[in-house]
C-alpha positions as CSV (number, residue, x, y, z in Angstrom):
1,X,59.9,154.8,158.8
2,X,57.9,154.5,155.7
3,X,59.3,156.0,152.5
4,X,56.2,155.1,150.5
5,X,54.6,158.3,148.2
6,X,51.4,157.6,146.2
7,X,51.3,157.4,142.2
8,X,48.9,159.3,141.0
9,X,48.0,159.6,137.1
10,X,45.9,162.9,136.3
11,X,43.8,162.7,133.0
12,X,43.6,166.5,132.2
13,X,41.5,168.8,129.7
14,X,43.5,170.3,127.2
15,X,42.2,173.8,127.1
16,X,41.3,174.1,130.6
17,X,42.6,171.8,133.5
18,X,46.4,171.1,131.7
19,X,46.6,175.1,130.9
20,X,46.1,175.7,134.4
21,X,48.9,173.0,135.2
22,X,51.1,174.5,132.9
23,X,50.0,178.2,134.2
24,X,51.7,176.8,137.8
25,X,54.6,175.2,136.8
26,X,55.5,178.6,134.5
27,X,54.2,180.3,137.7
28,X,56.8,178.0,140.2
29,X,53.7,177.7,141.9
30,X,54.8,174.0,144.3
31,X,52.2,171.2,143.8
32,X,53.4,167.4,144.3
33,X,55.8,165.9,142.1
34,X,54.2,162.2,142.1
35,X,51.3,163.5,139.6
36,X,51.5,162.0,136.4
37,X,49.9,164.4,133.8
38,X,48.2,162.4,130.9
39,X,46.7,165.4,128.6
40,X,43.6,164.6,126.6
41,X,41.6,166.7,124.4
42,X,38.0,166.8,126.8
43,X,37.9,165.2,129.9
44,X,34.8,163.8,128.4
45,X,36.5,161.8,126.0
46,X,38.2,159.5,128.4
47,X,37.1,156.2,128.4
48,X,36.4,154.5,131.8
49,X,38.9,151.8,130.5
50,X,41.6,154.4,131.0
51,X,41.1,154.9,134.9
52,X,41.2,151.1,134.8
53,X,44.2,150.7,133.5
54,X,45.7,152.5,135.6
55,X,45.0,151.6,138.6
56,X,45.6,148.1,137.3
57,X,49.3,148.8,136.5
58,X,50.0,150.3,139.7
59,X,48.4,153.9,140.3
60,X,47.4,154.9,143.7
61,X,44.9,157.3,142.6
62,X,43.8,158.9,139.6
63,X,42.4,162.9,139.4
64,X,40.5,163.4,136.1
65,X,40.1,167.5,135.8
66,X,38.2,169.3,133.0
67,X,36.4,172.9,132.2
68,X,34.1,174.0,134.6
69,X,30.0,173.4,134.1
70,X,29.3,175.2,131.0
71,X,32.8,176.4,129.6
72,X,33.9,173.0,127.9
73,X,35.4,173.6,124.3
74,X,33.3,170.6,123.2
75,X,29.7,172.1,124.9
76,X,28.6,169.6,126.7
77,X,31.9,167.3,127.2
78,X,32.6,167.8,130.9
79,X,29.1,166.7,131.4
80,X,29.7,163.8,130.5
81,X,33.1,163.1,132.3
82,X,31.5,163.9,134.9
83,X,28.2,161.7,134.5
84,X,30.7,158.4,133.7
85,X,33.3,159.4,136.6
86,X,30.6,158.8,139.1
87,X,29.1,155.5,137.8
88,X,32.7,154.3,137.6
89,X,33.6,155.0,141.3
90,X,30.2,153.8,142.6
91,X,30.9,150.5,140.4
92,X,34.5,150.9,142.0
93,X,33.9,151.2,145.6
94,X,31.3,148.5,144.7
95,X,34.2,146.4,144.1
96,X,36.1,147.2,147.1
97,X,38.5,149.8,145.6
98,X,38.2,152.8,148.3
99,X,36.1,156.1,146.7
100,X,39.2,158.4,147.8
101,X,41.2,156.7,145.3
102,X,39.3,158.3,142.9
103,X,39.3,162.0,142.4
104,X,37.4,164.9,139.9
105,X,37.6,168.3,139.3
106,X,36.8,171.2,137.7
107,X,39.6,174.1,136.4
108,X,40.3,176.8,134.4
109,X,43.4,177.8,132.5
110,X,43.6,180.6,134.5
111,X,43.4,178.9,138.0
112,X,46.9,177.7,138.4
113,X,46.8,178.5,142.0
114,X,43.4,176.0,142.5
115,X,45.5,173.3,140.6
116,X,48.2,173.6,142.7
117,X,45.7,173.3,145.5
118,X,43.9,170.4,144.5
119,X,46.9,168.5,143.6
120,X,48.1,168.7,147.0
121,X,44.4,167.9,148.5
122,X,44.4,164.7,145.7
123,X,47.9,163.4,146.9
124,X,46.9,163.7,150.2
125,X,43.4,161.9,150.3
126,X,45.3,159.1,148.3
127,X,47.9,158.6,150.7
128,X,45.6,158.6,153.4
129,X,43.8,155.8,151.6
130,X,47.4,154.0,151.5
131,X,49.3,151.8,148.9
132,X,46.8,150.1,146.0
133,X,46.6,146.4,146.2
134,X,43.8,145.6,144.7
135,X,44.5,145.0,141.3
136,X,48.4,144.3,141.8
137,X,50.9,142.2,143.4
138,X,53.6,144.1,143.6
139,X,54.5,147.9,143.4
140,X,55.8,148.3,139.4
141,X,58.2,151.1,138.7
142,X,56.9,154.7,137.3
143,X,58.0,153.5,133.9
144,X,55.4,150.1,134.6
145,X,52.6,152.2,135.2
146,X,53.0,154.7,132.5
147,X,53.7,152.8,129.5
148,X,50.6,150.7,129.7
149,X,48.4,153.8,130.7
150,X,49.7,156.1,127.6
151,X,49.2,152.8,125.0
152,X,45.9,152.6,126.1
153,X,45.0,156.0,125.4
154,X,46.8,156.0,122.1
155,X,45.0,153.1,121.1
156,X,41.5,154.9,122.1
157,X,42.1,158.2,120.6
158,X,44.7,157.5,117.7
C-alpha cells in the first residue's frame, strides 16, 4: 500500500485568503494537514521565482490564494497574481510539469468554510497528479522543502 501524501506549499493573501485560513482553523473547520501556509502581504507580490522554488525543493503542488476581483487591499494586486500565475503554468506545463500541480484561488477572510473546501479539492487534484519528479531526485523532508522556500521569500520581500 502506498503511504505517499502530497506536499503542498500555499502562498496566501494577508488580509484575505490567510484570514480565512485562520477563520477555519479558530472555527475547527477539518481541511488537510499537508498544506504548508507561506503568508505574504498580496498575492500579487509573489514572484514567479517563489512557485519555482518550491516545486524545485520538493513540493507537489503549490495553491496561491488572494482577495477576490476587486477587493484587494493593494487595488489592483490580485490582478496581477493572477495575470503572472497563468503565464507561469502555461510556461510550466510547457515544460512538462502537469497544470494540476498548479492551483489559484480567490477568498475572503470571511470564507473559512470555501478554504477548507478548496484545500481539500487542491490536495486532492495534486495527489491525483502523483509524486513531483521533475525537478528532484529524491523526496527531501518537510524541513528540505521549507527552508529554501521561506529564504527565498525573505530575500524578495525583506
Amino acid at each position: 500500500m502506498n503511504s505517499w501524501e502530497p506536499k503542498i506549499i500555499a502562498f496566501l493573501c494577508n488580509w484575505c485568503s490567510y484570514g480565512a485560513a485562520d477563520l477555519a482553523g479558530v472555527s475547527r473547520l477539518p481541511y488537510p494537514a499537508n498544506i504548508r501556509v507561506i503568508r505574504v502581504p498580496c498575492s500579487g507580490r509573489i514572484n514567479p521565482k517563489f512557485i519555482l522554488a518550491a516545486l524545485r525543493h520538493g513540493a507537489d503542488g503549490v495553491w496561491v490564494s488572494g482577495c477576490h476581483p476587486g477587493d484587494c487591499h493593494y487595488i489592483e494586486g490580485n490582478y496581477y497574481a493572477r495575470r503572472k500565475f497563468a503565464l507561469l503554468k502555461n510556461f510550466l506545463e510547457y515544460t512538462g510539469i502537469e497544470p494540476g500541480r498548479l492551483h489559484f484561488s480567490w477568498i475572503s477572510s470571511a470564507e473559512a468554510s470555501k478554504f477548507a473546501e478548496t484545500a481539500r479539492e487542491v490536495v486532492e487534484a495534486v495527489r491525483s497528479v502523483g509524486p513531483a519528479r521533475h525537478f528532484i531526485k529524491t523526496k527531501p523532508m518537510w524541513d528540505d522543502v521549507e527552508a529554501p522556500v521561506n529564504a527565498a521569500c525573505q530575500a524578495e520581500v525583506g
